[in-house]
C-alpha positions in Angstrom: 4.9 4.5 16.4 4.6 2.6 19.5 3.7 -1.5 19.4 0.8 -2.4 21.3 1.3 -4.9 23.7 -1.3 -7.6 22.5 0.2 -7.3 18.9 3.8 -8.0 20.5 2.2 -11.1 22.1 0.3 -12.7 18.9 3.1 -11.9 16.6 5.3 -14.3 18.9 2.0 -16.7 19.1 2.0 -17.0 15.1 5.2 -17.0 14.1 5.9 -19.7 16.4 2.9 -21.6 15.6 3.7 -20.9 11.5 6.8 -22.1 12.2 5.5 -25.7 13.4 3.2 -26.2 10.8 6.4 -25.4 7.8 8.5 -28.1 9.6 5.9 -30.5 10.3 4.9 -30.0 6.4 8.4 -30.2 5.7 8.3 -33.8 7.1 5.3 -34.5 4.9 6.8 -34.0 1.9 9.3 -37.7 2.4 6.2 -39.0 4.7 2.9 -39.6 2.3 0.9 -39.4 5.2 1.1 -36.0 5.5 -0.1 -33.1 3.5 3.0 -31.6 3.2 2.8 -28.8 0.6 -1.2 -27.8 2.4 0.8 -27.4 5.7 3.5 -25.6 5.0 1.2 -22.9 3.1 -0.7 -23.2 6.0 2.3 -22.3 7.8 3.4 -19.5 5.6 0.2 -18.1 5.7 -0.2 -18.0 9.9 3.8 -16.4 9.2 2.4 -13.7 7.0 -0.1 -12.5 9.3 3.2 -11.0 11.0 6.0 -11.6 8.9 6.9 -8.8 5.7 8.7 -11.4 4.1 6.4 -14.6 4.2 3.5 -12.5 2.9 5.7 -10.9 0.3 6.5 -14.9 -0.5 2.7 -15.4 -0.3 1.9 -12.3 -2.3 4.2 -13.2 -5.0 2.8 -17.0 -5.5 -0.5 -15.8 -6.0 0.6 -13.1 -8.7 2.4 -15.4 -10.4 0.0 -18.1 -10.0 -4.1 -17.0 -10.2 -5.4 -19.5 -10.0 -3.5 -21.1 -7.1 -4.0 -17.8 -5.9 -7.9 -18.0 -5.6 -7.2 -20.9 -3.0 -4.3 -19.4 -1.3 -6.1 -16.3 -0.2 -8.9 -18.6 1.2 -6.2 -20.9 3.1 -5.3 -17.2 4.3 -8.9 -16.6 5.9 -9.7 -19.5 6.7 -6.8 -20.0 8.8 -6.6 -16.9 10.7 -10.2 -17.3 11.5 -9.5 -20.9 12.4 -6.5 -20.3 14.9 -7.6 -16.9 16.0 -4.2 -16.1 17.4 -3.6 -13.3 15.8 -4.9 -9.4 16.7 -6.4 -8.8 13.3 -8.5 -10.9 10.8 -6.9 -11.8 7.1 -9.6 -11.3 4.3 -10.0 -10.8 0.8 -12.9 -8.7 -0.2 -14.7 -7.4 -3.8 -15.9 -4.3 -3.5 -18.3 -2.7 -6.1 -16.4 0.1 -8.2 -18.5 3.3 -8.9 -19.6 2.4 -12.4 -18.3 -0.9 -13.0 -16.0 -3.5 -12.3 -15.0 -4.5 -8.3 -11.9 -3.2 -6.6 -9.6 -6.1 -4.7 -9.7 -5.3 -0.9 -7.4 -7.0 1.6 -9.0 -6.2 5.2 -7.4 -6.6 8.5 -9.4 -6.2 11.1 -8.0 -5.5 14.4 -9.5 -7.1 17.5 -8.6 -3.7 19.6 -9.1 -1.4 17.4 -7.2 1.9 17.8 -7.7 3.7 14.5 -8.2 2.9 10.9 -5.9 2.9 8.0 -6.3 2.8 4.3 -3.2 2.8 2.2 -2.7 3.3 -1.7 0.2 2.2 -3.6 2.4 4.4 -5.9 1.7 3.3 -10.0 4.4 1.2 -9.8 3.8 -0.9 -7.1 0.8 -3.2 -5.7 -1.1 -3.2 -2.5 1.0 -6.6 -1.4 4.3 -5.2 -2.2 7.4 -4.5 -0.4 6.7 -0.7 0.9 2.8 -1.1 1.6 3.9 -4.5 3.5 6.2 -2.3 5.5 3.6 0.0 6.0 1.0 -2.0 7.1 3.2 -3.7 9.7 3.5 -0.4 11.3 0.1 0.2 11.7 -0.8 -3.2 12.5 1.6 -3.0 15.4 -0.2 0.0 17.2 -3.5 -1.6 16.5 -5.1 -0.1 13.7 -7.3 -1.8 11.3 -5.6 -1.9 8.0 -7.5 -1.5 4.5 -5.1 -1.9 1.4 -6.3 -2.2 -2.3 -5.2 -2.2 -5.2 -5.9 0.4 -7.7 -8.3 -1.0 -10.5 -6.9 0.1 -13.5 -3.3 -0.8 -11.9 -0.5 -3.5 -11.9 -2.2 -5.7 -9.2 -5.0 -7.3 -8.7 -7.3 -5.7 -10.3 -9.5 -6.2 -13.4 -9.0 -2.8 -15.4 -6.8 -2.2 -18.2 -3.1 0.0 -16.9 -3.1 2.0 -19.9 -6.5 3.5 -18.3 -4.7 4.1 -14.6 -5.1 7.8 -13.9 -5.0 9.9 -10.6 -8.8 10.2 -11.4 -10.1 6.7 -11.8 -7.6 6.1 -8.6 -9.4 8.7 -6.7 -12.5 6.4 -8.0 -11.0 3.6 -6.0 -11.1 5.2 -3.1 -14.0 6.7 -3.0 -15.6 3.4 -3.6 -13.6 1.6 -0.9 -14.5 4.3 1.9 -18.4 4.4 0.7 -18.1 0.6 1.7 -16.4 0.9 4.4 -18.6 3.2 6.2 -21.5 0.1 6.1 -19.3 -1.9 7.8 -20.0 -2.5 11.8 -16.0 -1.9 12.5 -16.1 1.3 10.9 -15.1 4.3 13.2 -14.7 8.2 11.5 -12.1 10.3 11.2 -9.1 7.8 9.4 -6.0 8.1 8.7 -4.6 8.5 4.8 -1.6 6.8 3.6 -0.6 7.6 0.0 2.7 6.3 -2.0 3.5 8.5 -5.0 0.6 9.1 -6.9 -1.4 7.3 -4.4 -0.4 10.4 -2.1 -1.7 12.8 -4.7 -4.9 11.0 -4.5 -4.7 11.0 -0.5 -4.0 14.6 -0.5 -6.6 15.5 -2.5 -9.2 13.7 -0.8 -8.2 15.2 2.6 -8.6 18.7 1.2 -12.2 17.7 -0.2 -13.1 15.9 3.3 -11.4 17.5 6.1 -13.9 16.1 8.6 -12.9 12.9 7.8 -9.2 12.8 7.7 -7.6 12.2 11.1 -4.5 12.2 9.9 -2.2 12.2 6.5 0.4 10.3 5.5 2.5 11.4 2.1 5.5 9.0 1.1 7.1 11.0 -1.8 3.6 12.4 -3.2 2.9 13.5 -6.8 2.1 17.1 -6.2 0.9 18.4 -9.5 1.0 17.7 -13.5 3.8 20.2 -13.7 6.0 19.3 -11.2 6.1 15.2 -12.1 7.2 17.1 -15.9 9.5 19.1 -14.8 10.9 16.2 -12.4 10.6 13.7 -15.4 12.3 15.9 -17.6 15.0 16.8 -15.6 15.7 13.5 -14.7 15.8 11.9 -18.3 14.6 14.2 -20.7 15.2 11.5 -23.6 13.2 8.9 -21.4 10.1 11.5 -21.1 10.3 12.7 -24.3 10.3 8.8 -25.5 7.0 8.3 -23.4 5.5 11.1 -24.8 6.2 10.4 -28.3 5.1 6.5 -28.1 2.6 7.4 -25.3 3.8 4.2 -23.3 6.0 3.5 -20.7 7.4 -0.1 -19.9 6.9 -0.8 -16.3 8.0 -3.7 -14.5 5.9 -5.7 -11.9 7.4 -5.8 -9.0 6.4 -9.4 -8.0 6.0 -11.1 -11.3 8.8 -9.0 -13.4 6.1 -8.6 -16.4 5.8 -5.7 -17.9 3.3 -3.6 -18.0 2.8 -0.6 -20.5 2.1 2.9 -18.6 0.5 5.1 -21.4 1.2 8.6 -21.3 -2.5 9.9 -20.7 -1.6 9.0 -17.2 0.6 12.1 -17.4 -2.1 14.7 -19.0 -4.9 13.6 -16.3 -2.5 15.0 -13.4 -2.7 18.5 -15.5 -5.9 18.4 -14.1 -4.5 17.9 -10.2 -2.5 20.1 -8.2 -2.3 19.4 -4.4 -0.5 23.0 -3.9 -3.3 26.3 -4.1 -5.5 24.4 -1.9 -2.9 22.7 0.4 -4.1 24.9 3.7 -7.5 23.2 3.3 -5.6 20.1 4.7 -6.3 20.9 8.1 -5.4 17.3 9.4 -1.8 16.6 10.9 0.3 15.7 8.1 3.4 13.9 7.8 5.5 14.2 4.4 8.0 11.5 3.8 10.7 12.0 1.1 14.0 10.3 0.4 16.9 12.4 -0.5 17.8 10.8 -3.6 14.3 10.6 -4.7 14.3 12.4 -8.5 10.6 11.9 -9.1 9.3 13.8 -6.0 12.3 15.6 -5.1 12.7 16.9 -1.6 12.1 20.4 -2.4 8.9 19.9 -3.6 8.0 18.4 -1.2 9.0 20.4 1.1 7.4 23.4 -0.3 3.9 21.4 0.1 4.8 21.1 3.5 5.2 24.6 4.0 1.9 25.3 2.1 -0.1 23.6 4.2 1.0 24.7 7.3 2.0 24.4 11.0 0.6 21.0 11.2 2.6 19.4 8.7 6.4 17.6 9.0 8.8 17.0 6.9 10.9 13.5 7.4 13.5 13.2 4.8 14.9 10.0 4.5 18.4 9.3 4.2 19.5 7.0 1.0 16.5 6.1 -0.6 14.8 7.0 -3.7 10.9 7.5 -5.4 10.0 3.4 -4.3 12.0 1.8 -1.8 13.2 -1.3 -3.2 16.4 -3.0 -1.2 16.4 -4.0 2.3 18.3 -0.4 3.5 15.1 1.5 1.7 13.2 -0.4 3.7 14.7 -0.4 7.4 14.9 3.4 6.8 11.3 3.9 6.1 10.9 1.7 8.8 12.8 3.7 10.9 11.4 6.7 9.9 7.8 5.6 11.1 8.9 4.4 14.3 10.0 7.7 15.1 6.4 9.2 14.4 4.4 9.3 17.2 
């Protein structure tokens, strides 16, 4: 994925700027006449507008902290639109759910706009968290306008209940978040899909539902059907599965608080209803299929075999060391690495 030249230019712009306002807040703390602590997450918050790790920082103060967090994603706005040195805007939206309830957009607009990308977490995981940070760099580096949320019934910032999360009220989501999107004056057709686990399920089926209006696909380690994530469950830890079925939860661990979370086991019978494979050729978008080779959940094979399905315009990438989520710095530089490559 090639960096565009302007983003190259405001990442040095912010970083450097963050920078000076953590140090001079630094100073503030031992000199009462400055507001240390407001300028150095002012400073963190120009640092995240470029920086993985400072926004992973910011992320995590806000999850752990609501109601600091309210304020912190308004420093967040407010200061990108304030210091306009960066190539996209930073905003935190509420967008109405079909039926009820909002779902928790973050919105980067870029100021040369090249393409449009909405990415979905895996259940696991959160809009703001390591891999969809990783992500979004990428596509904020060739100048796409980023759209993340998080799923409303999920782990983030959302105000269902996780025991409800379910390929089909995820689908919901995003539905919801594209009907919204296409009121909005940056909106251009024909985007681009990125889906993590389940979240690539629900990206895979919505770009065999709406070929028109899929440019192109991205699948990191997708959930293909109700069977396979079984039979990959099972062969994995049979005693685990069988434990989750019995109970009908799961404990899952936030990946930015370290809360956990209970994953009931309906989540499993609603992707009986969802299988990406006998419709896969009516993705007619090109399609790129990320795995990692030690990934047990979505194993390569699979994934491989959905390739196949739907056709010449699809790739496989495997990538080398890393399993289901990407968690440690290596995970990361590969996936990293692994987009780069993409053109």
């Amino acid at each position: 994925m090639g960096i565009h030249p302007e983003y190259r230019k405001a990442r040095r712009r912010a970083i450097t700027v963050g920078w000076g306002f953590v140090c001079i807040g630094l100073l503030g703390i031992v000199m009462p006449l400055l507001p240390g602590i407001i300028l150095i997450l002012v400073g963190f918050s120009l640092l995240s507008l470029h920086s993985k790790r400072a926004h992973l920082f910011i992320a995590t103060v806000r999850a752990r902290h609501p109601e600091a967090g309210v304020h912190l994603e308004r420093i967040e706005t407010h200061v990108a639109q304030w210091l306009n040195i960066a190539t996209h805007t930073h905003e935190y939206i509420h967008v109405p759910r079909k039926g009820t309830g909002v779902v928790h957009v973050l919105l980067e607009v870029c100021k040369h706009q090249e393409g449009i990308v909405v990415l979905l977490h895996s259940a696991q995981t959160t809009r703001e968290g390591v891999v969809q940070n990783s992500i979004a760099e990428a596509f904020r580096a060739r100048g796409f306008t980023v759209v993340r949320f998080d799923a409303y019934n999920g782990i983030g910032e959302g105000d269902g209940t996780y025991t409800n999360l379910t390929a089909t009220s995820y689908k919901e989501d995003l539905e919801s978040v594209l009907a919204w999107m296409r009121e909005q004056v940056w909106y251009k057709p024909h985007i681009t899909l990125v889906g993590h686990s389940v979240g690539g399920l629900v990206a895979g089926l919505y770009a065999q539902e709406h070929p028109q209006q899929v440019n192109e696909l991205f699948l990191l380690a997708p959930t293909i059907s109700g069977a396979q994530y079984r039979a990959a469950a099972r062969a994995a830890d049979e005693e685990a599965f069988l434990a989750w079925e019995e109970t009908r939860l799961k404990l899952v661990q936030h990946p930015l608080t370290g809360e956990d979370y209970g994953l009931a086991f309906g989540f499993v019978t609603d992707l009986d209803s969802h299988d990406l494979l006998p419709h896969a050729n009516s993705i007619t978008c090109t399609t790129h299929v990320l795995v990692g080779n030690e990934d047990t959940t979505s194993p390569p094979d699979t994934c491989e075999t959905l390739v196949r399905e739907i056709g010449g315009h699809a790739e496989l990438h495997v990538l080398q060391g890393v399993p289901h989520i990407p968690h440690t710095h290596e995970h990361i530089r590969e996936l990293e690495r692994v987009l780069e490559a993409i053109e």
